[in-house]
C-alpha positions in Angstrom: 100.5 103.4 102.4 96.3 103.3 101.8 94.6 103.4 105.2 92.1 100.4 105.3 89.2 101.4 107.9 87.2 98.4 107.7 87.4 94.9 108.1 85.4 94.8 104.5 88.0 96.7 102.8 91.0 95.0 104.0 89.3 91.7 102.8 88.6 93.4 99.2 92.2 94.8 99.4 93.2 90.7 99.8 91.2 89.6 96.6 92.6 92.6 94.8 95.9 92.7 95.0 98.6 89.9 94.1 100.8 91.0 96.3 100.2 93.3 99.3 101.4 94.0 103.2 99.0 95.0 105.9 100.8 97.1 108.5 98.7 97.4 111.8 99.3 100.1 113.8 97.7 100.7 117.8 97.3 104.1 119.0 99.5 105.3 121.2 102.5 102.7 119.9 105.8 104.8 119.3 107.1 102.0 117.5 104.5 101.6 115.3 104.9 105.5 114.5 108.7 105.2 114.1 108.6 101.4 112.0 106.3 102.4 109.3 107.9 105.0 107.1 111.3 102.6 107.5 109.2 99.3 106.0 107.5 101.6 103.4 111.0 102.6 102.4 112.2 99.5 102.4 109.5 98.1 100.3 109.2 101.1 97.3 112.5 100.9 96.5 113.1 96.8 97.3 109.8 95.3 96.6 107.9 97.7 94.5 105.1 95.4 92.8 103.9 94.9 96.4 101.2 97.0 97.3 101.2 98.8 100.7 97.5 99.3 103.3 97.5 100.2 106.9 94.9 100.1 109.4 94.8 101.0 113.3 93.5 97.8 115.2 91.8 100.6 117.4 89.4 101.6 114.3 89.3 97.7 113.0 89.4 96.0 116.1 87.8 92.9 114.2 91.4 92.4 112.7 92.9 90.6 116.0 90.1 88.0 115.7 90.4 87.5 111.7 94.7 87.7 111.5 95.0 86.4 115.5 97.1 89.6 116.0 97.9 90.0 119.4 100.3 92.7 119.8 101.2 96.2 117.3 103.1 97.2 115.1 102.2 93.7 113.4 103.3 93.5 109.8 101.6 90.8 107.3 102.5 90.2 104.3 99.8 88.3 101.4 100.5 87.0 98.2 96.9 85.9 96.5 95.4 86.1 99.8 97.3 84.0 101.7 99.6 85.2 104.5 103.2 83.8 104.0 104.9 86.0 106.5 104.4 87.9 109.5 106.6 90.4 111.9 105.8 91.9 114.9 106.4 94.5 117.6 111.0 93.7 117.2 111.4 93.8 113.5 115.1 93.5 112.3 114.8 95.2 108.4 117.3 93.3 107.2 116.0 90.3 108.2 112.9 91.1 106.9 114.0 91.8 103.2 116.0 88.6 103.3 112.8 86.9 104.0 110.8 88.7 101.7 112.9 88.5 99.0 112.7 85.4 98.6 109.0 85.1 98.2 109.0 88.0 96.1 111.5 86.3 93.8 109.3 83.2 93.8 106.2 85.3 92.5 107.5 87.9 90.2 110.4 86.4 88.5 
């Protein structure tokens, strides 16, 4: 995952990429610390033209304002900018793929 430490490059990494997930972490969250290198699994070998950021809502606090996040680990997933999905702090993987998948299939097939 590319850290993002600013609220200006998380909204360049939006007009950039087709497809990306923003996974924001809190300091001090174990769940955040354990989750992560499970949904980056999941999404290199599942969802690979989906490019992968990260940002601590400690260092970007302007995040909960602009994305309404009100808890961490918050996962958000864009496709030309828009969100079209969003997971938070009890995040079932296999859930998750099911509903990514089906957006994914939507845009890349």
């Amino acid at each position: 995952m590319i850290e993002l430490k600013s609220i200006a490059e998380v909204e360049a990494a939006l007009q950039q990429n087709e497809g990306m997930l923003l996974y924001v972490s809190a300091p001090n969250c174990n769940v955040c610390v354990t989750l992560r290198p499970k949904i980056e699994e999941l999404f290199q070998s599942a969802f690979p033209k989906i490019k992968l950021f990260k940002t601590d809502i400690a260092k970007v606090p302007e995040l909960a304002g602009r994305f309404n996040i009100l808890s961490a680990p918050a996962i958000l997933l864009f496709f030309d900018g828009k969100e079209f999905l969003r997971e938070g702090r009890n995040v079932s993987l296999e859930l998750l793929a099911q509903r990514v998948q089906k957006v994914y299939d939507l845009y890349y097939s």
